[in-house]
Phi, psi and omega in degrees: 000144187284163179284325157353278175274027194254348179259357159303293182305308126020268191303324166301325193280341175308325195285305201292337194260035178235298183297122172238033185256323174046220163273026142335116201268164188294359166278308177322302128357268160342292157345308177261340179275344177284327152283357163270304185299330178260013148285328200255144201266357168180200162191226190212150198204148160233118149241134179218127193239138194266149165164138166309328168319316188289344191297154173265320192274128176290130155112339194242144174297104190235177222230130136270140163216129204229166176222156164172189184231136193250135184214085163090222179291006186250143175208144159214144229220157157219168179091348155263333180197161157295145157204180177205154165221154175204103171070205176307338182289155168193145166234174204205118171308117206250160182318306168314319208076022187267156176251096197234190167298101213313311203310307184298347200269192167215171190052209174339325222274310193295336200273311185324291181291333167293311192277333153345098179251141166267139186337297201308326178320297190317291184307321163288311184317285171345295178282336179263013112314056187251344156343264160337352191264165178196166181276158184241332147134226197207136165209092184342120163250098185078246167243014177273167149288119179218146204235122180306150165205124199247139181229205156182152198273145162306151174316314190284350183244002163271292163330310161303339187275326185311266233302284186307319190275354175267339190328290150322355205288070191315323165349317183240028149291348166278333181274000168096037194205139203251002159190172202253036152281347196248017179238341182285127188307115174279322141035245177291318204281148196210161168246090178272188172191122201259036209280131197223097169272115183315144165280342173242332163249353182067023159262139196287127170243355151253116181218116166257143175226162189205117190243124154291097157280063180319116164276135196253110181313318219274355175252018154313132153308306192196125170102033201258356162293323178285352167272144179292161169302343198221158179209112173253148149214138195258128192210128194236144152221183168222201206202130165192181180065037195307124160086026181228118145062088171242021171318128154245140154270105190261130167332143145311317221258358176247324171300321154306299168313310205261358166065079183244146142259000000 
């Protein structure tokens, strides 16, 4: 063989042990991302979730945007507000500077914190759809190689994320229903999901999920022309520093709830 080809070859098989997405079908995919993601003990997150929910004013869309670290099922989050979450639970730092329970804060603080996810959730959801995925093509995050992959939640797990993320909304105590699940088209209503997968370790380094609320009017009490037919939030994050600097400074008063030494 010429030296030509031997840095040819050389150079393919390199290239082929770097792609570990290769010819893997998107469940398969999936698979490696969910063992490649419970190998790693955290990482650093931007999550920014759009939504008419977050709004003071009925009809119009406001923006959350946090930076934070994630270490296993714990996420703490800054910026439109404090917050920590472990697994579903969460707390969120209030005007008072009191640390409570989104159900407990108010206004802005209560919409904030109902609608507040923590990252892992998303991420475990993502891999445990995998039925349903399919490619989406390639595209760059940053300077990684990423291979797209779109998925979606079953009827019975839309229902359960409406129930979580409405659950607290003090918002809809005027309307007598204590999360809008109980208004929801099951249908209509859908759980997407977006993924932009490294090519060489197979950690999400991009993940959007879009939770549909589709409304079903006719189980309104009253007042059911002031609801829109649909209600979306949008939830984008990105993932970087895997296994880097995840020190956190946690309140004592966070440390308690979630039983931290």
């Amino acid at each position: 063989m010429s030296r030509m080809a031997l840095l040819l070859a050389l150079s393919a098989a390199f290239q082929a042990d770097e792609d570990k997405i290769g010819k893997l079908k998107p469940p398969q995919v999936l698979a490696k991302v969910q063992a490649a993601w419970a190998k790693k003990k955290g990482c650093h997150f931007k999550q920014e979730i759009v939504s008419t929910l977050l709004a003071r004013e009925p009809g119009q869309e406001a923006t959350a945007q946090f930076d934070g670290k994630l270490a296993k099922d714990f996420a703490a989050f800054r910026g439109s507000a404090d917050a920590w979450a472990r697994g579903k639970e969460k707390l969120i730092k209030a005007k008072d500077g009191s640390i409570v329970e989104p159900k407990k804060a108010d206004a802005a603080t209560n919409r904030t914190g109902s609608i507040l996810r923590n990252p892992w959730i998303m991420v475990s959801e993502l891999t445990r759809f995998a039925a349903p995925s399919a490619f989406a093509g390639e595209e760059k995050v940053g300077e990684t190689e990423c291979t797209l992959i779109e998925t979606s939640a079953d009827e019975k797990s839309v229902m359960d994320q409406i129930k979580e993320v409405t659950g607290d909304l003090k918002s809809l105590e005027q309307f007598y229903i204590r999360d809008m699940s109980a208004v929801a088209d099951r249908k209509k209503s859908s759980s997407l999901y977006k993924a932009w997968i490294s090519r060489t370790d197979l950690l999400v380094a991009k993940l959007e999920w879009t939770l549909i609320i589709a409304m079903n009017k006719k189980s309104i009490p009253f007042d059911a022309d002031k609801i829109p037919d649909q209600i979306e939030i949008r939830y984008s994050m990105t993932f970087t520093k895997y296994d880097s600097e995840l020190e956190m400074d946690l309140p004592p008063a966070v440390k308690r709830y979630f039983k931290m030494p």
